[in-house]
C-alpha positions as CSV (number, residue, x, y, z in Angstrom):
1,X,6.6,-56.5,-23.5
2,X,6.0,-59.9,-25.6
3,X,8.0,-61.7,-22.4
4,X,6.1,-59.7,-19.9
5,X,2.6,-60.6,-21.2
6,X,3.7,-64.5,-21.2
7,X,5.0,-64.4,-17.8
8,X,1.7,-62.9,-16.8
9,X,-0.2,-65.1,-18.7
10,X,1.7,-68.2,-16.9
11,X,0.6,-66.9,-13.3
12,X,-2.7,-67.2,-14.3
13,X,-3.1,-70.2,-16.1
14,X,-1.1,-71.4,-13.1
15,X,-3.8,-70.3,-10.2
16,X,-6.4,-71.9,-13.1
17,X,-5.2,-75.0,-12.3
18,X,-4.3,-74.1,-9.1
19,X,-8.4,-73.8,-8.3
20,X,-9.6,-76.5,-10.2
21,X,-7.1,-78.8,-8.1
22,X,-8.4,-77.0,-5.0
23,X,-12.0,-75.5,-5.7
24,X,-10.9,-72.3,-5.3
25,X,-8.5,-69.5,-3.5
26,X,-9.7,-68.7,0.2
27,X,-9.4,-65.3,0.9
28,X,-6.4,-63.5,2.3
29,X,-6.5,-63.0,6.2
30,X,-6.7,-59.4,5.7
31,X,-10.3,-60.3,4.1
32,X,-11.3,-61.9,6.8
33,X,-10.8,-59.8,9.6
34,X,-13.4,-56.9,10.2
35,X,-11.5,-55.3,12.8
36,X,-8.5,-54.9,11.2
37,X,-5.9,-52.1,12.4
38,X,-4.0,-49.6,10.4
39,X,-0.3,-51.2,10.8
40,X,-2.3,-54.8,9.8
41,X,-3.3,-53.1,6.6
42,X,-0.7,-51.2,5.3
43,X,1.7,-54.5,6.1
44,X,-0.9,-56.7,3.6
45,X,1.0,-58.6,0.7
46,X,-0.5,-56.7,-2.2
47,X,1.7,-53.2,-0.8
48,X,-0.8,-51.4,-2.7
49,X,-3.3,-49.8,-0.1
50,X,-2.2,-46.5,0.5
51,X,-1.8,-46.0,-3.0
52,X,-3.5,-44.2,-5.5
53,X,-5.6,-46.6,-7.9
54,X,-3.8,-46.3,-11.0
55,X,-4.2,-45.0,-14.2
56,X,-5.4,-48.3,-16.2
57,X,-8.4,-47.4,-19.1
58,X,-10.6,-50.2,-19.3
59,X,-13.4,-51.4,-22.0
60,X,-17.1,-51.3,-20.9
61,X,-18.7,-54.5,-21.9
62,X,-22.4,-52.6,-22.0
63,X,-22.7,-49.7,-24.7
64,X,-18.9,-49.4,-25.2
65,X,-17.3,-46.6,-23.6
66,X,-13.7,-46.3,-21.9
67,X,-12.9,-45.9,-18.1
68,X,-10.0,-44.7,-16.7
69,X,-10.2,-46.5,-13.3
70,X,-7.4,-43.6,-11.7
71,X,-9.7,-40.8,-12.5
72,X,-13.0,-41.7,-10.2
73,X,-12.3,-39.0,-7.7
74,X,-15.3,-38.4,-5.6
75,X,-16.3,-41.6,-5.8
76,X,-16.2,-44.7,-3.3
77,X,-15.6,-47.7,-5.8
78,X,-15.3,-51.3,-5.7
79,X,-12.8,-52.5,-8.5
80,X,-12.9,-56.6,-8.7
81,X,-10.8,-58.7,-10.7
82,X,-12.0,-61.5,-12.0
83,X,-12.1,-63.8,-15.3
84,X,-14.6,-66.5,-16.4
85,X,-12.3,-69.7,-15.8
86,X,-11.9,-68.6,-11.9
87,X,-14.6,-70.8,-10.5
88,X,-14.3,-68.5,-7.2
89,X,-14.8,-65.6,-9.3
90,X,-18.1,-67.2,-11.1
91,X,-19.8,-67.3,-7.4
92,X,-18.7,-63.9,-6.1
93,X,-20.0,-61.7,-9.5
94,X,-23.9,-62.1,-9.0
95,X,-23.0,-61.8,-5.0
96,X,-21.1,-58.6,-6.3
97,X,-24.2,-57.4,-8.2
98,X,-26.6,-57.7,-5.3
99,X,-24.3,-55.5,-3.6
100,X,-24.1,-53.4,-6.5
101,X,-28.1,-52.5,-6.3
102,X,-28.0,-51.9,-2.6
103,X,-24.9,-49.6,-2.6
104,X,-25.5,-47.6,-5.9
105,X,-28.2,-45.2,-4.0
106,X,-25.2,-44.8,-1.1
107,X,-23.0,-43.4,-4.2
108,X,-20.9,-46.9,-4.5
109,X,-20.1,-48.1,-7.6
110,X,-18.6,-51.0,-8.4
111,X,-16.5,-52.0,-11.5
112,X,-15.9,-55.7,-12.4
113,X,-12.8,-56.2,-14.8
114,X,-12.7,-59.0,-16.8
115,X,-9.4,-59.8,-17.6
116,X,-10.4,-62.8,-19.8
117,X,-8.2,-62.5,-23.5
118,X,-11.2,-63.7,-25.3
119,X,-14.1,-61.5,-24.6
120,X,-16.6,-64.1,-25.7
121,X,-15.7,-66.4,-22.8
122,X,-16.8,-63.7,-20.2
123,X,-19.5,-62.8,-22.6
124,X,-21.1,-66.0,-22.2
125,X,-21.5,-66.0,-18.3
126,X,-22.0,-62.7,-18.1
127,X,-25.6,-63.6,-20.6
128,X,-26.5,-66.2,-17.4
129,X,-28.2,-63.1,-16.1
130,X,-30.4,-60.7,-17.8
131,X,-29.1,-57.5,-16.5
132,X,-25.9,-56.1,-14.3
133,X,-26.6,-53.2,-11.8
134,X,-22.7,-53.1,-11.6
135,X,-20.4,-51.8,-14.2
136,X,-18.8,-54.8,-16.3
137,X,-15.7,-54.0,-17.7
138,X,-12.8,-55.3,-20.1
139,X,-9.3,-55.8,-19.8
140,X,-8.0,-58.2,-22.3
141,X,-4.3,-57.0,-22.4
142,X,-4.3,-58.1,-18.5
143,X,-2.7,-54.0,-17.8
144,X,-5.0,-53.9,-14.5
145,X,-3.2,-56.9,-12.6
146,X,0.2,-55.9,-14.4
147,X,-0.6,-52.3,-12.5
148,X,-1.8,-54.0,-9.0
149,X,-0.1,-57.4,-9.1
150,X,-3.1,-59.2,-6.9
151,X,-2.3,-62.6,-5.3
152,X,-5.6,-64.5,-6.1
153,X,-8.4,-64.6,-8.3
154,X,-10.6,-62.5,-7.6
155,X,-9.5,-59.5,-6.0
156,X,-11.4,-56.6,-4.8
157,X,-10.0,-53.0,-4.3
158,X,-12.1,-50.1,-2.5
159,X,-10.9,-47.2,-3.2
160,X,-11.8,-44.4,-1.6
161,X,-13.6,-40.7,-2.8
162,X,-10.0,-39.3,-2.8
163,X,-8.9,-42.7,-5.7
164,X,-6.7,-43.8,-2.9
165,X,-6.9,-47.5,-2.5
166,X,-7.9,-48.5,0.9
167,X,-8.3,-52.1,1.7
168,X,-7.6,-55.7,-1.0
169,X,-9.5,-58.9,-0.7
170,X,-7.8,-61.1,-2.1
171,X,-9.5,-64.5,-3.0
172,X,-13.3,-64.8,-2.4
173,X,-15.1,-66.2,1.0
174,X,-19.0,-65.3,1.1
175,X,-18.1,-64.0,4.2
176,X,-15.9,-61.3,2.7
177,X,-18.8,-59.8,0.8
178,X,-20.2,-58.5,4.5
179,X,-16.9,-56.8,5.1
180,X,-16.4,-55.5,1.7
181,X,-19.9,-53.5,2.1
182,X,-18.9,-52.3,5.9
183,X,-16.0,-51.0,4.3
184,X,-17.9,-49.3,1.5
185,X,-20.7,-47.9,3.2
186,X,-18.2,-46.4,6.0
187,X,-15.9,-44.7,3.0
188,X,-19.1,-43.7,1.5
189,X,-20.5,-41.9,4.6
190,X,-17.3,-40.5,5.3
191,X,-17.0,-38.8,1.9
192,X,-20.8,-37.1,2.1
């Protein structure tokens, strides 16, 4: 597990400097389209829409609390990846939490996992703003990306009502934000 957790560690320290070096990771093509088909979806990189969000318990940073990110049935979430040395990640969280206070009254929630080791460093930015309307979360031991293996930093999983995961951003565009919400807002409706 000790070799595991270093090669993991290495991939990220690696797209670190890989976004200081180029200001940050664009967003997977799959992000970018809004009309996207079914056969363009289920052949994206991450091979992880269709499936069932898995079983990973996570720390809340607010008031403590564990959440089990596979058992959110009957829920439409967001799930975003991100970690306070992704500069890409830094613009998309208070983007994220706007979001988050439009969508909640829609039955949306969305869940951003720090995967930061040191929960200090993400505890810093996250005091740049007074409150969150989303759900902050954290994953230290890095077991959510081990689970969903995403390609950039951050990445954003909606899962569905039924905890099936159906559509990845990978990599954050502004523009991805207004696809992200069509996408939630649709799933939403459709589960009501």
């Amino acid at each position: 597990m000790g070799n595991r957790r270093r090669v993991f560690r290495i991939a990220w320290l690696t797209c670190a400097f890989a976004l200081a070096v180029t200001g940050g990771c664009a967003s997977s093509e799959a992000g970018r389209e809004d009309t996207e088909t079914p056969a363009k979806k289920q052949s994206h990189k991450s091979g992880k829409i269709g499936a069932p969000m898995p079983s990973v318990v996570v720390k809340r940073f607010e008031g403590g609390g564990k959440i089990d990110l596979g058992a959110l049935q009957g829920k439409v979430v967001l799930v975003d990846i991100w970690a306070s040395w992704c500069a890409p990640c830094m613009e998309e969280m208070p983007l994220l939490d706007e979001m988050a206070g439009r969508l909640k009254q829609k039955g949306v929630q969305i869940i951003a996992v720090s995967v930061d080791e040191d929960k200090d460093s993400a505890q810093t930015f996250l005091s740049s703003r007074p409150s969150w309307s989303l759900t902050v979360a954290h994953d230290p031991k890095g077991k959510l990306p081990e689970a969903l293996q995403p390609g950039k930093m951050p990445s954003s999983y909606v899962v569905d009502a039924e905890g099936i995961i159906r559509y990845v951003n990978e990599g954050f565009e502004r523009g991805d934000l207004k696809v992200l919400e069509k996408r939630l807002v649709a799933l939403a409706t459709e589960a009501s």
